[in-house]
N, C-alpha and C positions, 0 to 999 in steps of 0.2 A: 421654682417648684421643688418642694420638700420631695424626695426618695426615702422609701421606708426598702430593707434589703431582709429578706429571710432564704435561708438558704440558698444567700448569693442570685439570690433573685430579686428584681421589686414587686410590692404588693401596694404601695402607696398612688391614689390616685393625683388628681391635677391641682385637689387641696391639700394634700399631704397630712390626711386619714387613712391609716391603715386599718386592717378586719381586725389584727392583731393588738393595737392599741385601743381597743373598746372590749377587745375578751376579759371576759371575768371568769377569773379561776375559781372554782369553789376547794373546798376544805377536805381534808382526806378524813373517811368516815372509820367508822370503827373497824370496815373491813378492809381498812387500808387500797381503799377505791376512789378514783378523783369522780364520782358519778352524783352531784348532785342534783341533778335533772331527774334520776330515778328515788333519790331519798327524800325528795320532798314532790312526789308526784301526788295528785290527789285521786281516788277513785274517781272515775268518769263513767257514764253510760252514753252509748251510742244516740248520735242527736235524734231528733223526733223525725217521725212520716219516715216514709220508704223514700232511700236515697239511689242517685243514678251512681254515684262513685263510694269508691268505700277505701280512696287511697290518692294522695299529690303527687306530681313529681315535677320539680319548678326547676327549670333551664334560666338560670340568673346570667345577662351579659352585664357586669358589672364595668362602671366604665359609662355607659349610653353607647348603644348602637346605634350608627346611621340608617335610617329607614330608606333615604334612597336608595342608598349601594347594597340594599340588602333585600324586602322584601316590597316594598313601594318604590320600583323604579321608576324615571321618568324620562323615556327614552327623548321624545319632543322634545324637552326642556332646553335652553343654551347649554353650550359646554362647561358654562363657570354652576352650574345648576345640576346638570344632567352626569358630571363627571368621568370617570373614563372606563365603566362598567357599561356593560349590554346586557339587555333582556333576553329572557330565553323562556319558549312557552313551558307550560308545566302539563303534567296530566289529565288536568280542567281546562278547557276550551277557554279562552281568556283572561284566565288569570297567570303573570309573569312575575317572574323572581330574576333576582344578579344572575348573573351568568356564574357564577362564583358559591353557587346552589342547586347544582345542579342532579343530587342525589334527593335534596328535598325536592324537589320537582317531579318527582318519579312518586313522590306519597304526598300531594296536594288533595287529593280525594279525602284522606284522611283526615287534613286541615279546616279549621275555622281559622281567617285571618282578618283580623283586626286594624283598617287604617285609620283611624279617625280616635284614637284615646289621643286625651288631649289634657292639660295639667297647666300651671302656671308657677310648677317650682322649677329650676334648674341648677341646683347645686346640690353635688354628689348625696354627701348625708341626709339631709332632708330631704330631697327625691327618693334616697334609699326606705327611709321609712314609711314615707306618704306611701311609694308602691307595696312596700310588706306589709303595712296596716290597715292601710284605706281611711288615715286620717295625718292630716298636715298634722307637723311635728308640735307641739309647745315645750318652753323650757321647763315648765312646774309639771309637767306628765310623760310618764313613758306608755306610750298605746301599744298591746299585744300583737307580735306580730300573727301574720295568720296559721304559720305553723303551731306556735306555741295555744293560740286558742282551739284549734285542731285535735291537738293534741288535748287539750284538757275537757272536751267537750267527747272527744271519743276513745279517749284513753287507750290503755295499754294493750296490744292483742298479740297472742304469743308470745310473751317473755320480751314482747321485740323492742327496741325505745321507738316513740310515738311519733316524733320528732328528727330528724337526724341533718344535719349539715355536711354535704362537703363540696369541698374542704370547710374548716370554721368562717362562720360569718359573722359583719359588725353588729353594729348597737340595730340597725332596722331589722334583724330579724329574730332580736330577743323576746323576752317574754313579759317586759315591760311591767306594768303593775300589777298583773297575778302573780308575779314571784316567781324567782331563779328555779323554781322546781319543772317551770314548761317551758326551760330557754333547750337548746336545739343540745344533740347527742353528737359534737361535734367531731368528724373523722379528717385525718390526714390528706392528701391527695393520691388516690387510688393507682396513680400511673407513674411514682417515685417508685423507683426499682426496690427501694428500701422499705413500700408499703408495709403499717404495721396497724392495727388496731390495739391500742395499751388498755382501753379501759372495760373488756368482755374478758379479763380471763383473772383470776388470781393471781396477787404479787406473790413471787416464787420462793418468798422467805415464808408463805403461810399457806400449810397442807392444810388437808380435812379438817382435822383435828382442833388445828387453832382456830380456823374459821367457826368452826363449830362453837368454842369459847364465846369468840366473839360475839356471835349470834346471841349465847345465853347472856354474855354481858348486859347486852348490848337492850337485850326483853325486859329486864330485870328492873332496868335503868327506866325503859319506858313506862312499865308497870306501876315505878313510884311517880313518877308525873300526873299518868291518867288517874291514880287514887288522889293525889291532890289538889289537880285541877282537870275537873272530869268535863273536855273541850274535845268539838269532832276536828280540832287540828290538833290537839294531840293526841288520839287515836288515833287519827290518820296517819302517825308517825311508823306504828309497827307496816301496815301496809306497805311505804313507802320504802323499808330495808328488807321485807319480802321480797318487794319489786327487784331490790338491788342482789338479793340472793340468788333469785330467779334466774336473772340475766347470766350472773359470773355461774352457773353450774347447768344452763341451757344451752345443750349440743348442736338444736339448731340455730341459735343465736348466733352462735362463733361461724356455725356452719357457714349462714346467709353472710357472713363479712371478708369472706373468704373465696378472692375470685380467681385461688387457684383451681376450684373446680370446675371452671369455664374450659373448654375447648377453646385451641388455637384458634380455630377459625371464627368460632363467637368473638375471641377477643378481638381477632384486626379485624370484623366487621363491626364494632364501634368505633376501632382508631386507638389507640398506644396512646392516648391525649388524656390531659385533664376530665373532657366535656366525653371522650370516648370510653376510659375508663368510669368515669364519674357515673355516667347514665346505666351501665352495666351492671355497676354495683346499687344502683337506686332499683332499678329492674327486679334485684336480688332480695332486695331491703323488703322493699312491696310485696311482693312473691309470698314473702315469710312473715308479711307483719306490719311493716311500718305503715306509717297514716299518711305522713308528709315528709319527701324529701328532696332538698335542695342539690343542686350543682352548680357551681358559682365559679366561675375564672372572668377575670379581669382584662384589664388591655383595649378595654372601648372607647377608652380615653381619647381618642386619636383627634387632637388638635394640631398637629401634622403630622404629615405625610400618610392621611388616611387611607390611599389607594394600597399601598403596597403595605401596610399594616392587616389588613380585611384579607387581602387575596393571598398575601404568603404563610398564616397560620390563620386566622381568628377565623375566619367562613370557612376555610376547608377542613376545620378540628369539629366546628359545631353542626356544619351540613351531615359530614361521616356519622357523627354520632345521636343526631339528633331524627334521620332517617333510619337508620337504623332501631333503636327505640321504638319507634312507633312500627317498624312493620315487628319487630320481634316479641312486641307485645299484642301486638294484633295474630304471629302466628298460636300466640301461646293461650289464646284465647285472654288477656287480661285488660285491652285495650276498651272493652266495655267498664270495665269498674274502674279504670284509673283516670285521673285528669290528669293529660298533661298542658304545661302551659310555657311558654317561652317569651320571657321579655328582659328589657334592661330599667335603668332607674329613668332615662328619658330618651331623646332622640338626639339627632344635629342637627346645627343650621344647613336650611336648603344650601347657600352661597358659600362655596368654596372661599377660603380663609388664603393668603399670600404665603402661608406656609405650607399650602397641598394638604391641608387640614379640614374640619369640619368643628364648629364651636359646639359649646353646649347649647339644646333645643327643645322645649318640654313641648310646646301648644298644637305640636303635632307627631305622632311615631306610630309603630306599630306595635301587636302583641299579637301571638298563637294560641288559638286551645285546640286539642285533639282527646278526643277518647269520650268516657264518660257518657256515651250515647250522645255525643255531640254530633250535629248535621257538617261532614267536612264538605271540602269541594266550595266553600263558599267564601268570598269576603265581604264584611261588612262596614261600614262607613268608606269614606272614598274621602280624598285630600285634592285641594287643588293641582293646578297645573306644574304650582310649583314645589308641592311637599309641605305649604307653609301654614297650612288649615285645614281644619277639615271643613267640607261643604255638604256630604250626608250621616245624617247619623251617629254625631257625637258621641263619643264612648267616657266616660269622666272615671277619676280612679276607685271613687263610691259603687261606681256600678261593678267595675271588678270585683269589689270585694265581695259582695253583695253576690256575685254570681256563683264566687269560689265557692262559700259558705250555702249558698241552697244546692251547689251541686251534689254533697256531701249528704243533703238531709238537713242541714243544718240550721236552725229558724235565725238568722241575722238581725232579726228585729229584740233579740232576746236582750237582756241586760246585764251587765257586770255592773258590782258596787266599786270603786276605787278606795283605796285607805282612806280618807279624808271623807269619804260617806257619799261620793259622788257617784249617779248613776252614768253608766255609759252602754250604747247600745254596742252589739258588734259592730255592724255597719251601719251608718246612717246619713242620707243625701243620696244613695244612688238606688236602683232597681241590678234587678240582674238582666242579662244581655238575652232577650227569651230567644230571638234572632237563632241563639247557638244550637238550638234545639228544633226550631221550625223546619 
């Protein structure tokens, strides 16, 4: 097993693909900004029909989480099945979670939970994208992931980027064939003592003044383009160093990324964590703007010693913060317009593994959605006895997509052209999950 190490840390999972080795750096622009996600953004208007949500926020367990030891327990099961977690009821009268969730259990009401999506990929990268696209991977195409189409379908609101990662994410949650201008606004990890956002403020070698230059250069330059090839992508280009203008001299821009303005006690009520910090500042992002944002930590890998991997950090980092979130967005009134959604790229094998492990498992797991006028309190599809199918109500990764995008407003049935002249729908093979709403 390949280890990828970034700040003396691993990031590399059980293929030894790291987020880091698929990042693509873009080019410093004239204002001396690595931002181009907002230089080549393109005008968007908000998608058709009145929508339930008007904002993402996706809880990434990168890795595959085990669905038993976590949200589909199986307390019956044998012990080489059932593993050495216990159920614990939750605030809906039958539905149980790990013992090891016991904060989410306290906002299951809140909850729509998902046992029955069900897949037939299981290797890290291409399950990464199957889940962030809602289309199995091909070598000759990259499929948008759902942020990036989010983003270009509802564009930019408040100065804010449309899109945002954190920490950066791999190739599944790029922007595929619409172009580097709607891959994600990718931010550091929010809970490194050292927290810095580099790409919201002016490099310190360039005051008012030059920027200002540059700006004119920079018009100038455009100006002879659009006279000699008068193209709505090259027009689009002044737009797109607006956009970037916007952002570097938008006070509340810097403001929203900025989670020293959090109270003490706001903050250890998400957790000092990745997933704690992470979702506080997504809270933030949203708050002020953003459309779709990720949080993503790793470590679901657990091909052994899964017990004591889940219950000594991974369950107790994303239960704090992941409850949390939803009731602070429900106190804040926001929990009606935001979707949030929680999953991993697949599941584990039911059967405990000789090494206190759990393999990788796509044809059964779980996934959360809350908010967005979503009906909580409920689960829908159910898995067998022993975690290893589902037996009601198939959920397939089509239908997810499919559900993200109407919950937004969004018509899924719509069309993108690919370069090569190919049409492709957003979603196509699933329904959306109407269940969530019922």
């Amino acid at each position: 097993m390949k280890t990828v190490f970034l700040n003396n840390r691993p990031v590399a999972n059980c293929e030894g693909v790291s987020r880091r080795d698929v990042l693509k750096v873009g080019a410093l622009s004239f204002f001396g900004l690595t931002l181009p996600q907002f230089l080549a953004m393109r005008s968007a208007s908000a998608g058709p029909g009145s929508s339930k949500a008007d904002a993402v926020i996706l809880l990434w367990c990168a890795g595959g989480p085990s669905h038993l030891d976590t949200f589909d327990p199986k307390p019956d099961a044998p012990s080489e099945i059932r593993g050495e977690f216990k159920a614990i009821e939750t605030n809906v009268p039958g539905i149980r979670l790990s013992e090891h969730l016991p904060n989410t259990a306290k906002v299951m009401d809140k909850v729509a939970l998902v046992r029955s999506l069900s897949s037939n990929i299981a290797a890290h990268e291409q399950a990464t994208q199957y889940l962030m696209t809602g289309y199995k991977p091909l070598p000759t195409l990259e499929y948008p992931s759902y942020g990036s189409v989010i983003a270009k379908e509802l564009g930019v609101r408040e100065s804010m980027p449309p899109y945002v990662a954190i920490p950066a994410l791999g190739r599944g949650g790029q922007s595929g064939f619409i172009g580097a201008g709607f891959n994600p606004f990718a931010v550091p990890d929010p809970a490194s003592p050292a927290f810095k956002v580099q790409d919201i403020n002016v490099p310190a070698d360039v005051d008012s003044a030059r920027l200002a230059r540059r700006r004119g250069f920079t018009q100038r330059m455009n100006d002879r383009f659009i006279n000699g090839l008068p193209d709505d992508s090259v027009r689009s280009v002044d737009k797109f160093y607006e956009r970037a203008y916007d952002l570097v001299n938008s006070g509340a821009a810097k403001k929203a990324f900025d989670l020293r303005d959090e109270g003490a006690s706001t903050r250890e009520m998400y957790g000092q964590t990745t997933y704690g910090q992470g979702a506080l500042l997504a809270r933030r992002l949203v708050e002020s703007g953003a459309r779709f944002v990720t949080v993503s930590k790793g470590g679901w890998d657990t091909h052994q010693n899964n017990f004591q991997s889940l219950s000594g950090r991974l369950l107790p980092e994303l239960d704090k913060a992941y409850a949390a979130l939803l009731t602070d967005l429900a106190q804040r009134g926001m929990l009606d317009k935001t979707l949030v959604v929680l999953m991993g790229e697949f599941g584990r094998t039911p059967r405990i593994n000789p090494r206190g492990g759990r393999d990788h498992y796509s044809r059964c797991r779980f996934m959360t959605f809350a908010g967005a006028g979503i009906r909580g309190g409920q689960v829908i599809g159910k898995s067998d006895e022993t975690g290893s199918m589902p037996v009601e109500r198939p959920v397939s990764v089509e239908d997810v997509a499919s559900t993200l995008y109407s919950s937004l407003g969004i018509d899924y049935h719509k069309q993108y052209v690919t370069p090569t002249g190919r049409p492709i729908h957003l979603a196509t093979g699933g329904e959306p999950i109407k269940e969530l709403w019922g």
